[in-house]
N, C-alpha and C positions, 0 to 999 in steps of 0.2 A: 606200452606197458607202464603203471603207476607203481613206483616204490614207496610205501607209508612207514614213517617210522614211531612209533609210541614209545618216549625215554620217561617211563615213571621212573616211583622209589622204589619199586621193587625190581623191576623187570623192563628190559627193554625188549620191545616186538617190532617185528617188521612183516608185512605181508606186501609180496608184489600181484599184480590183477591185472588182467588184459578184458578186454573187448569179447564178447563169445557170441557174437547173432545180436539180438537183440538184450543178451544176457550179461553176465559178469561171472569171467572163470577165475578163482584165488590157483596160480601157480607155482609159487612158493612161500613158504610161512614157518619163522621161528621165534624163539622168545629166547632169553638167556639172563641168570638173576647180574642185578646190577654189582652185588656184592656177592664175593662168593665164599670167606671167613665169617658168618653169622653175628660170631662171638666178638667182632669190629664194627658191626652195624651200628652206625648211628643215623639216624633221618637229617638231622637237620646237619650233617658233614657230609653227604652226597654232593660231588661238582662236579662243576665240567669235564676234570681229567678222568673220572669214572665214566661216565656216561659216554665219551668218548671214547673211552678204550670198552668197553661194551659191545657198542657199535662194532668198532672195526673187527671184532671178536666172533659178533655173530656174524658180520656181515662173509667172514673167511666161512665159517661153517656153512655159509647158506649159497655161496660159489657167487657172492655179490661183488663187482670191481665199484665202485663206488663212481670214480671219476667218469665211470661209461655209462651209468645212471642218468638219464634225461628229465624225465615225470616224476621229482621228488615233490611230498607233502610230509608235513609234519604239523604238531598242533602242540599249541601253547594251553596252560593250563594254571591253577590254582586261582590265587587269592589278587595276584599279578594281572589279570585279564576280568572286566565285568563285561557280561554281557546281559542287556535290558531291553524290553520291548517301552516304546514310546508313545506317545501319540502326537504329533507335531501340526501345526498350519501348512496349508498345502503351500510350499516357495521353493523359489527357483533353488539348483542345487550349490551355487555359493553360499548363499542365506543358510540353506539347511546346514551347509558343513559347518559356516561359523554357531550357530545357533548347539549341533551334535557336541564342536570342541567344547562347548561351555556346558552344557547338559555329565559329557565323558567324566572333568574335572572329581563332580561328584560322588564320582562311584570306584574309580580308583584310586589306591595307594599312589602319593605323590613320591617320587624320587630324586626330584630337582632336574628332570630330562620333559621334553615335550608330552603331548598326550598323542597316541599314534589311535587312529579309528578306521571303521571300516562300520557300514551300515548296506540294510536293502530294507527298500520301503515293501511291505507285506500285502498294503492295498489299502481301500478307504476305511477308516472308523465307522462301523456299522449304527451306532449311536449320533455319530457330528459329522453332518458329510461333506464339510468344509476340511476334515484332516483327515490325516493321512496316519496307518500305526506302521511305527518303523525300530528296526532291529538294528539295535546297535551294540557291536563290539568292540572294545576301548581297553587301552593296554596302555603300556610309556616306550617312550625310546631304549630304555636301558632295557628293558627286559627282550625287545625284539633282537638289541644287539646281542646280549646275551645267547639267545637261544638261536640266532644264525652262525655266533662263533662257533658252538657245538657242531651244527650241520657242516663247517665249511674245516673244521679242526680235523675231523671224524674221515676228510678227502671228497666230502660230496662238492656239488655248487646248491647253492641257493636254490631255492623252489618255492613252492603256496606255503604261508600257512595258515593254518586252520584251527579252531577253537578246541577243547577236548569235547565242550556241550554241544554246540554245533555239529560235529563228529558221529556225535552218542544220534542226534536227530538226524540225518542223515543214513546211519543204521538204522535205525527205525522204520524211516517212510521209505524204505529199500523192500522191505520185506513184511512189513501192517501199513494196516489202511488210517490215515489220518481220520480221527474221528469227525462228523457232521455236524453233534452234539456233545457235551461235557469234554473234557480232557482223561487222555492218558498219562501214567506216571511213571518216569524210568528212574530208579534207582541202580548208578553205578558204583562200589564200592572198591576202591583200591587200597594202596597200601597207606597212604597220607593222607587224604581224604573222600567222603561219599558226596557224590552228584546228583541233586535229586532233581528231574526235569519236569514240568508238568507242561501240556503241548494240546492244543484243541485246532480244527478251522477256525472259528469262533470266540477263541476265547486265547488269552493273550499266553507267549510263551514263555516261560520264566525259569530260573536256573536257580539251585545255591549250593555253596560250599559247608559241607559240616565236617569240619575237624575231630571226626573218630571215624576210625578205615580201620585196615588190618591190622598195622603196625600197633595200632593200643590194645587188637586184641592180644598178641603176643605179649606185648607189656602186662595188659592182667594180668594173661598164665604167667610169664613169670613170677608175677607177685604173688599172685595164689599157691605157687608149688615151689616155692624159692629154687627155681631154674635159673638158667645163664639164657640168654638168647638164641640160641640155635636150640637147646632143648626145646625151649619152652614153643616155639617155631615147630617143630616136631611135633611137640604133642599136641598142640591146635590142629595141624592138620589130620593127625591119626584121629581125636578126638572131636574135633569141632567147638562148638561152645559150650561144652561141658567141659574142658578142660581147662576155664578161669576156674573151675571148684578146686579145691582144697584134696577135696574127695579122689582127683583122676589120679594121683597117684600113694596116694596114703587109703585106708581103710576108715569106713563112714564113723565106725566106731570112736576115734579118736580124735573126731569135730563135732562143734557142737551144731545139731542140725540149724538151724537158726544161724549159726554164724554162715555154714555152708549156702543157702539159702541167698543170703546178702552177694558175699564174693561171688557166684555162679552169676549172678542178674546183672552186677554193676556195668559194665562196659558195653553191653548190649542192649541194657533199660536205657542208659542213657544215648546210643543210637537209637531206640525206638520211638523215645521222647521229644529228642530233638526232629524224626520225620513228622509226628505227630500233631507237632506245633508249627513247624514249616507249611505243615498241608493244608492245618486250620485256618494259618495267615493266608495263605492263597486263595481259599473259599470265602472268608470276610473280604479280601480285596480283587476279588471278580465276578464282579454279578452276573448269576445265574451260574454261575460255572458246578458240576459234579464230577465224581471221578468214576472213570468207565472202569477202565483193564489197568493195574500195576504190574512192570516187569522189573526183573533185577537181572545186574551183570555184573561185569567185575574182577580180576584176577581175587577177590576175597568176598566174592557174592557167591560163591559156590563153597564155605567153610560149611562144614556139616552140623546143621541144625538152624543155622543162621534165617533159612527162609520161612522158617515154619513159626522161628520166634519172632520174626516182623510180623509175618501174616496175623499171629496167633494179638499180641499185642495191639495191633491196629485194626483189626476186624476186618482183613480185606482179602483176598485171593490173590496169591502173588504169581506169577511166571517165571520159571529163569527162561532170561532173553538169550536165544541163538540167533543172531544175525545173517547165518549161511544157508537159512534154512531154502531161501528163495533162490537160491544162486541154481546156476546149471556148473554143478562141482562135483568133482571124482577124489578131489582131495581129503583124504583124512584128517582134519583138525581134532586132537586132543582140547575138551573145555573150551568151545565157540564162544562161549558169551564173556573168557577174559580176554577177548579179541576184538570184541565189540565196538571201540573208539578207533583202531588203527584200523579194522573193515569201514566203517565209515568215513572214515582220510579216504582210503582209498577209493569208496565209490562216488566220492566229492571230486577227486580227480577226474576220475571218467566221465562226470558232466562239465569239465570248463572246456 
């Protein structure tokens, strides 16, 4: 059996998965918010002693002994971990590792600790058939200590861990078919930031972080309807994205439309702007690449209206992504696709 654990900023999830035939059965599965006073929420004050005590929190509701836990994964995430596709000279695997440490430097945050890597060569460059394109994910010392103090604080032992992008792709080719030609695009939206994936056979696989997730949505409703946090929390989810308006709780009459107009769009024009521009830069920088099927997930990819204002904005036809769809499962999951990074931890497990 795998236990996966996913500590966002909002919510920590765990789903344990066994072996089913040739299948994958989910046997247990909860979620529990990291904070549970609203009106104390801060993002960037979330630490270890929460997300710990979270943990051990769900882990009692969900009849988890931690220390009898064998198969744990877990996956690191944000701005702390890049991960890049490559294209390297085909050498031996010393050469390449010193060659990835120097390449890693690049792309992550330095914090005066080593650079920790992990890479898989994907196959030859279909263009230079002297090189090789290779996948590499690159992180530091301090962040790996970090995030196993958590696992080993919480009563587990150490285990894999696992990227949150990597995760999200994993869910994916679980349950859809890697496409032949052009690339798919997953967009996952959580509470601190949205993941947008683009992934082909063909065509090279690419990640990025944009810093607007749920947490700014709730920031606008507050601003927009001078709430407190746990309200304004509230009325996002009763409302969706029409509760950044002015409007969701006062009468149209006493705004000026124009101004309403403005406050409604801002938080979500500028999600839509920033995919917009990510996707552009993708297509200028992958020849021949097009975009097949876009899916969305996310514990704040299912806010009400949110899909239809991407699709609508960006001219494309969106999915929300269920990950369980493929499974041989009797299990009830409430909202599959804010499950979608910690189902993919777990069906990473089941192949090592």
């Amino acid at each position: 059996m795998i236990t996966a654990i996913d500590f966002g900023h909002s919510h920590v999830k765990i789903v344990q998965a066994e072996q089913d035939g040739d299948g994958i059965n989910i046997i247990n599965v909860g979620c529990k918010a990291v904070i549970d006073d609203l009106n104390k929420f801060n993002i960037d004050d979330i630490s270890k002693s929460h997300w710990v005590a979270t943990i051990q929190d769900l882990c009692k509701e969900m009849g988890i002994i931690p220390k009898k836990v064998k198969n744990l994964i877990t996956s690191l995430s944000g701005h702390h971990i890049s991960i890049k596709q490559l294209t390297t000279l085909e050498m031996e695997d010393e050469e390449l590792v010193a060659s990835l440490e120097f390449e890693a430097k690049k792309h992550i945050p330095l914090d005066g600790t080593e650079a920790i890597l992990d890479y898989h060569i994907l196959g030859q460059n279909k263009d230079e058939l002297d090189k090789n394109n290779v996948l590499l994910i690159a992180t530091t010392k301090n962040t790996v200590t970090a995030h196993d103090s958590i696992i080993k604080t919480a009563g587990f032992k150490s285990g894999v861990f696992d990227a949150d992008a990597i995760a999200l792709s994993n869910a994916y080719i679980q349950s859809k078919e890697l496409p032949e030609e052009g690339v798919d695009v997953i967009i996952s939206i959580g509470n601190k930031t949205t993941t947008l994936l683009c992934w082909g056979k063909n065509h090279r696989f690419f990640v990025r972080e944009l810093d607007i997730a749920g947490h700014h949505f709730t920031l606008a409703t507050m601003k927009s309807n001078n709430l407190n946090y746990e309200e304004a929390e509230a009325l996002k989810i009763e409302k969706g994205i029409d509760a950044a308006s002015p409007s969701s709780t006062t009468s149209p009459e006493e705004h000026d439309p124009l101004a309403i107009k403005v406050a409604e769009n801002t938080v979500y024009a500028d999600l839509a702007e920033e995919l917009r521009k990510t996707l552009r830069y993708y297509m200028k920088t992958s020849n021949g690449a097009f975009f097949n099927k876009f899916y969305l997930c996310g514990g704040s990819g299912v806010t009400i209206g949110l899909k239809e204002f991407i699709a609508d904005n960006l001219n494309i036809d969106l999915e929300l992504f269920s990950p369980i769809d493929s499974l041989n499962n009797q299990l009830e999951i409430d909202n599959p696709s804010q499950f979608a990074t910690v189902l993919g931890m777990a069906f990473r497990g089941m192949k090592n």
